[in-house]
C-alpha positions as CSV (number, residue, x, y, z in Angstrom):
1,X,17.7,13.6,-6.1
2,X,14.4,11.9,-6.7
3,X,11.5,12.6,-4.6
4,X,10.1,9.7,-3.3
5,X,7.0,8.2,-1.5
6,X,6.1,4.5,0.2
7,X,2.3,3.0,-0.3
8,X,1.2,-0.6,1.2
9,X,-1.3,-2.7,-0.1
10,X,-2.3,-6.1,-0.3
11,X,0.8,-7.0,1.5
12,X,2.9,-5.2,-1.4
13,X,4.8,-2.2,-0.7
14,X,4.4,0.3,-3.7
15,X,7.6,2.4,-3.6
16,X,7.1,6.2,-6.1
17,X,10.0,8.1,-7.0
18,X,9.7,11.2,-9.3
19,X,11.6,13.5,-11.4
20,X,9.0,16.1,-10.3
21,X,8.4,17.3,-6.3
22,X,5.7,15.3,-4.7
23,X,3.5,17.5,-2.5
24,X,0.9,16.0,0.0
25,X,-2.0,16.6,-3.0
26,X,0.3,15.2,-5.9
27,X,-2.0,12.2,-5.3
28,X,-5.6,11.9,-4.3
29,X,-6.1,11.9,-1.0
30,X,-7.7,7.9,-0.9
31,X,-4.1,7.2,-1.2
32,X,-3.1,8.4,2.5
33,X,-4.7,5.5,4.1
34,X,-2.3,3.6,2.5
35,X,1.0,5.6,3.0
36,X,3.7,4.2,5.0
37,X,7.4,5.5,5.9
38,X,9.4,2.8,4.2
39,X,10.1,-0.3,2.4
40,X,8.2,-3.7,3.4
41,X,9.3,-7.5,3.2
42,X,7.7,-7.3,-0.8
43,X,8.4,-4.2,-2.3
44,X,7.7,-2.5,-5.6
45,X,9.5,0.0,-7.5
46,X,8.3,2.9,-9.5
47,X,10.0,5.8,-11.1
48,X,8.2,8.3,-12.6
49,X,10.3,10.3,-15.3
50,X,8.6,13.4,-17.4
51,X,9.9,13.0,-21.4
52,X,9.2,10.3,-23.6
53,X,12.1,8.7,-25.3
54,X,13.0,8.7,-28.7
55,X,10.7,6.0,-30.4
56,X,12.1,2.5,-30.8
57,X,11.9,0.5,-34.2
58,X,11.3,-2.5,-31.9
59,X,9.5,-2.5,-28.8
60,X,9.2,-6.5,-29.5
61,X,6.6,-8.8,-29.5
62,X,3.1,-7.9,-29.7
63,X,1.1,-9.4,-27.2
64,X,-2.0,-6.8,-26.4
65,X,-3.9,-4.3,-28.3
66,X,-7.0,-2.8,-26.9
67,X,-7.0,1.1,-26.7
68,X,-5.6,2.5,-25.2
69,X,-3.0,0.1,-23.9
70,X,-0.4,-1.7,-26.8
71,X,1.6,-4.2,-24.8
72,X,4.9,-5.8,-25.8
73,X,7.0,-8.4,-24.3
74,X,10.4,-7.7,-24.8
75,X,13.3,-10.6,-23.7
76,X,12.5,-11.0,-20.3
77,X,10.8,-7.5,-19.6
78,X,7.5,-5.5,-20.6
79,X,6.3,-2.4,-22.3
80,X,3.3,-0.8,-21.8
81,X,2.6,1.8,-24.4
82,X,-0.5,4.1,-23.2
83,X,-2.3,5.9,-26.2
84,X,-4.3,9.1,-25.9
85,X,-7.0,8.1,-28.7
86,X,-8.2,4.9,-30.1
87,X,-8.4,6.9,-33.4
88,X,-5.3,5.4,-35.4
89,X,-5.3,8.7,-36.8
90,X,-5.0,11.0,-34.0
91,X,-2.5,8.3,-32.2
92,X,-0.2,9.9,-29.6
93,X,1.6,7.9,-27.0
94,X,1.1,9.4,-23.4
95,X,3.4,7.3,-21.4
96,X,5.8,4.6,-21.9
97,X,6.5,1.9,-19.3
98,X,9.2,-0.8,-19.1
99,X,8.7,-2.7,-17.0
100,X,10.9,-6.0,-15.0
101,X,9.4,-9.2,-16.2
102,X,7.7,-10.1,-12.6
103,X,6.6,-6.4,-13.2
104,X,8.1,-5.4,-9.6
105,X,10.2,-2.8,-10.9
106,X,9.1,-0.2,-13.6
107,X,10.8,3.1,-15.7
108,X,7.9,5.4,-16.5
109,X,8.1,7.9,-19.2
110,X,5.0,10.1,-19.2
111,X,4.2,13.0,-21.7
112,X,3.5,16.1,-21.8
113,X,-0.2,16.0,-20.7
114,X,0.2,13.5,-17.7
115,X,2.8,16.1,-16.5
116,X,0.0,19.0,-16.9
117,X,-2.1,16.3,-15.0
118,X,0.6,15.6,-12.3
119,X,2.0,19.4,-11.6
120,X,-2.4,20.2,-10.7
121,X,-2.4,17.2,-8.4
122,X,-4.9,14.3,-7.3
123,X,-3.6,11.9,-9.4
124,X,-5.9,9.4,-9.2
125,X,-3.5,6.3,-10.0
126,X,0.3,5.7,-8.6
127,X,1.0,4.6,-12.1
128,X,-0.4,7.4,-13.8
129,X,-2.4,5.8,-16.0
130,X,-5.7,5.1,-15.9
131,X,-6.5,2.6,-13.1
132,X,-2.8,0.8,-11.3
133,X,-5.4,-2.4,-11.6
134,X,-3.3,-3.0,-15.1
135,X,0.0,-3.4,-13.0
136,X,-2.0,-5.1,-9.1
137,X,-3.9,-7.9,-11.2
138,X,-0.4,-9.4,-12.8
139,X,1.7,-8.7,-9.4
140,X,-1.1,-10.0,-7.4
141,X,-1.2,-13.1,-10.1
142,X,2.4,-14.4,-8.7
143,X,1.2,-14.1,-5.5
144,X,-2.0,-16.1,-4.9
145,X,-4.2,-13.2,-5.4
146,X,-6.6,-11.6,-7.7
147,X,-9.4,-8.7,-8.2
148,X,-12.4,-9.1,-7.8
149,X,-16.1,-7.0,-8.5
150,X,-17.1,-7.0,-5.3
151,X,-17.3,-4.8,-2.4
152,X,-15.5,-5.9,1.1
153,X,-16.5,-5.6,4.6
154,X,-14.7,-5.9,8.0
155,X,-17.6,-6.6,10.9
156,X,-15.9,-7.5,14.0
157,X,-12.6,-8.8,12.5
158,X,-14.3,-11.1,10.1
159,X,-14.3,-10.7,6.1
160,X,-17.3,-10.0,3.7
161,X,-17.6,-10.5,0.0
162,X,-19.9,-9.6,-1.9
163,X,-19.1,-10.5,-5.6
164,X,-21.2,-9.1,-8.3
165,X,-21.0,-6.7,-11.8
166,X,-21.9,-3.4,-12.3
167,X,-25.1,-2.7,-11.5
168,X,-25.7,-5.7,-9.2
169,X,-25.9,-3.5,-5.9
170,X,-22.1,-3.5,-4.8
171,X,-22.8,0.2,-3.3
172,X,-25.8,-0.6,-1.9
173,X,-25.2,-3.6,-0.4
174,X,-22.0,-0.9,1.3
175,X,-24.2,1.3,2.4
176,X,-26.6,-0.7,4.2
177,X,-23.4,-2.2,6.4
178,X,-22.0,1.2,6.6
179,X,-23.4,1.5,10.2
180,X,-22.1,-1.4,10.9
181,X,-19.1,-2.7,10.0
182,X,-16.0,-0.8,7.9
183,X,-15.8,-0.5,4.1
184,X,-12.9,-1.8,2.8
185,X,-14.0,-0.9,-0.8
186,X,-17.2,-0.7,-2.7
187,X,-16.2,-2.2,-6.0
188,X,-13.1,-4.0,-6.4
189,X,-11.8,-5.8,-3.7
190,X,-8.2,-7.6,-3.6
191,X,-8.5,-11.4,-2.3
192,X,-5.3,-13.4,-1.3
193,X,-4.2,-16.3,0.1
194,X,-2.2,-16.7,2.9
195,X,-0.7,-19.3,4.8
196,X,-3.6,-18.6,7.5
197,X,-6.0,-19.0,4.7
198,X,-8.0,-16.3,2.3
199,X,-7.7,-12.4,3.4
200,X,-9.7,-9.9,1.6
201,X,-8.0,-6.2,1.3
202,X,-9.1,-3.2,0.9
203,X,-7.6,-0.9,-1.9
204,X,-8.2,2.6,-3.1
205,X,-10.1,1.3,-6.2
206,X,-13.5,2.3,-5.1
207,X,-16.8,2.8,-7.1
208,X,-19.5,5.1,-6.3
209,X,-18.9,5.7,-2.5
210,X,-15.7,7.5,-2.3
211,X,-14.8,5.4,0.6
212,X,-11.8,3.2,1.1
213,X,-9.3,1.3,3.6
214,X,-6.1,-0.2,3.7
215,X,-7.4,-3.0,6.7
216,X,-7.4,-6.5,5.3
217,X,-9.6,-9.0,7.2
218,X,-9.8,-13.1,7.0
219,X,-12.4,-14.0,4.7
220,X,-15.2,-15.6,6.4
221,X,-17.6,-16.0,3.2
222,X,-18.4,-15.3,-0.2
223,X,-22.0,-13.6,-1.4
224,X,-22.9,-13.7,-4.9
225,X,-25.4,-10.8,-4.5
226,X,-29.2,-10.3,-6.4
227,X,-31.5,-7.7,-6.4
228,X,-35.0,-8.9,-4.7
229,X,-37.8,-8.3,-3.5
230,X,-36.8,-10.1,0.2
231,X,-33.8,-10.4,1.9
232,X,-32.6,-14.4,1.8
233,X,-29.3,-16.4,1.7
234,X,-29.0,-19.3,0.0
235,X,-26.0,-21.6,-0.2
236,X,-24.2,-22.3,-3.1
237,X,-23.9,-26.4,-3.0
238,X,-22.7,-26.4,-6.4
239,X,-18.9,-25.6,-6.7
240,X,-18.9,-25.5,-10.7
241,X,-21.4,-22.8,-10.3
242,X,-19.5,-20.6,-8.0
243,X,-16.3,-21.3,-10.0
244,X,-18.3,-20.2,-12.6
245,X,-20.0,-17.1,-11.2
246,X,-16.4,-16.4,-9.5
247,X,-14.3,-16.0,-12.9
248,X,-17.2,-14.2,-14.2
249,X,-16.2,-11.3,-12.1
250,X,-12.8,-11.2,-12.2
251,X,-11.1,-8.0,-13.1
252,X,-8.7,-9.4,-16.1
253,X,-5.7,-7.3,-17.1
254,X,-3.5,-8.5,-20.1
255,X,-5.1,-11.9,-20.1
256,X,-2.3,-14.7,-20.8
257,X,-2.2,-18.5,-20.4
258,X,0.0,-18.4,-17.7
259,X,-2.3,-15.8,-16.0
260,X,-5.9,-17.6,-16.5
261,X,-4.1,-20.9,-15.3
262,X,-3.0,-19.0,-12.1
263,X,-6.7,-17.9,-11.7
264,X,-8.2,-20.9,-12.5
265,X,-5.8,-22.6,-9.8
266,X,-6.9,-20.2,-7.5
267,X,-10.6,-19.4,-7.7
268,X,-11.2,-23.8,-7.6
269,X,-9.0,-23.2,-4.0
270,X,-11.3,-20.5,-2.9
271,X,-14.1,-22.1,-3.3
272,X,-13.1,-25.1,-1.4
273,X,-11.7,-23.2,1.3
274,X,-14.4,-20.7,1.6
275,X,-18.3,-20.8,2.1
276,X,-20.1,-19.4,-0.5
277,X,-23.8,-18.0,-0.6
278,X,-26.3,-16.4,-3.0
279,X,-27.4,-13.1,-1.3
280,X,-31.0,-11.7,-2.1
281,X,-31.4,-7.9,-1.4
282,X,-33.8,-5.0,-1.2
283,X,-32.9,-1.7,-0.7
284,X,-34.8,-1.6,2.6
285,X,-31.3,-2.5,4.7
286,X,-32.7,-6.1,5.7
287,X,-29.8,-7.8,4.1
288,X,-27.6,-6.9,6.9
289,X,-29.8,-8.6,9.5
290,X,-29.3,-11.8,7.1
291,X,-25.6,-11.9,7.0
292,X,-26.0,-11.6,10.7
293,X,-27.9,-14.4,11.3
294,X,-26.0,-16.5,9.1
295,X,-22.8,-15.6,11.3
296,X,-24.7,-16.8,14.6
């Protein structure tokens, strides 16, 4: 009998069985926030198996190759092929995935090294690969929703984003509302929409502040954040520009056509539907005051 676990985000339920026990530490301990005791209304299925099958002469057609992932699209399914090395010459394949073609359900083969990795614990992905962004992004694709560089705030059941790349200030900009609202994640927040309009959620993909939560919030407005030398907000009156800004900082999986069009649809509706600002920072804390005064 497979050992088995239940994680909700975003509205998804992420549903883990394994060939192998799973103790409270098999995974890193972000990912309790997030645990549940069963099956929701959109449900995902993983199973986790440790040998890699025999290769195939024909995982199908090539669609992605940027170590370490080779993708293939195969009839109406997927493989994901996870390299150790980038060197062609050292080339060892450390897990296999097939997975459904809406990528809801998913056979995982790992290798020898991610069972090493899984039997000392903290995995750091559900997946076990790298980041579980590869499989969120395309499942959050069919369902009006995308990630985004940003960190997320809740402040008195309202939603804060604030959109920028690495090195823009996403943690900083958390710290300085730390006191006063809760940290959904500090680098890459999960936007959908709803029928009720445009939620953020927070996910267990955080950057430098190891702080995370699985509360999702209505999203109230957009900041495209700067580093200054005052604390300002500034609208953003142009929608091309924050379309612009906006796909900039996507996080993009396997990029296909179908995919981009799915964003593009969506970001254009976000936009529209949400206000969107340029926020100016120091480190001084003074940006929180700002938001704060833009909510009044």
């Amino acid at each position: 009998m497979r050992e088995r676990r239940f994680y909700r985000v975003a509205g998804m339920t992420i549903r883990v069985e394994s060939e192998l026990p799973i103790g409270d530490d098999t995974f890193a301990a972000k990912f309790r926030r997030f645990e549940v005791d069963g099956p929701g209304e959109d449900n995902v299925h993983l199973v986790h198996r440790f040998s890699l099958p025999e290769a195939a002469s024909d995982y199908g057609r090539e669609v992605y190759r940027k170590p370490p992932w080779v993708i293939y699209k195969n009839g109406s399914g997927w493989v994901y092929i996870l390299e150790t090395s980038p060197d062609p010459a050292e080339k060892a394949i450390r897990q296999i995935s097939f997975m459904s073609g809406d990528h809801t359900r998913a056979q995982i083969y790992n290798g020898e090294l991610v069972r090493q990795a899984y039997q000392k614990g903290g995995m750091g992905a559900l997946t076990m690969s790298p980041t579980d962004q590869v499989l969120l992004a395309r499942l959050l694709a069919d369902r009006d929703g995308c990630y985004i560089h940003s960190d997320g705030v809740s402040m008195d059941g309202q939603g804060y984003l604030f959109v920028g790349h690495s090195g823009a200030g996403k943690s900083t900009i958390a710290g300085q509302f730390m006191d006063r609202a809760e940290i959904l994640c500090d680098d890459r927040m999960i936007v959908r929409k709803w029928p009720e309009g445009y939620t953020i959620h927070g996910n267990w993909s955080h950057g430098t502040m190891p702080v995370v939560s699985a509360v999702s919030a209505p999203l109230e407005a957009v900041f495209f954040i700067e580093q200054a030398s005052e604390n300002r907000v500034v609208p953003v009156a142009n929608k091309m520009e924050a379309i612009s800004m906006m796909l900039g900082c996507l996080i993009k999986p396997m990029v296909t056509r179908d995919w981009w069009e799915k964003m593009l649809a969506l970001v254009v509706d976000m936009v529209g539907a949400v206000p969107c600002y340029r926020l100016m920072f120091d480190r001084g804390g003074g940006a929180v005051e700002v938001v704060e005064n833009l909510r009044i």
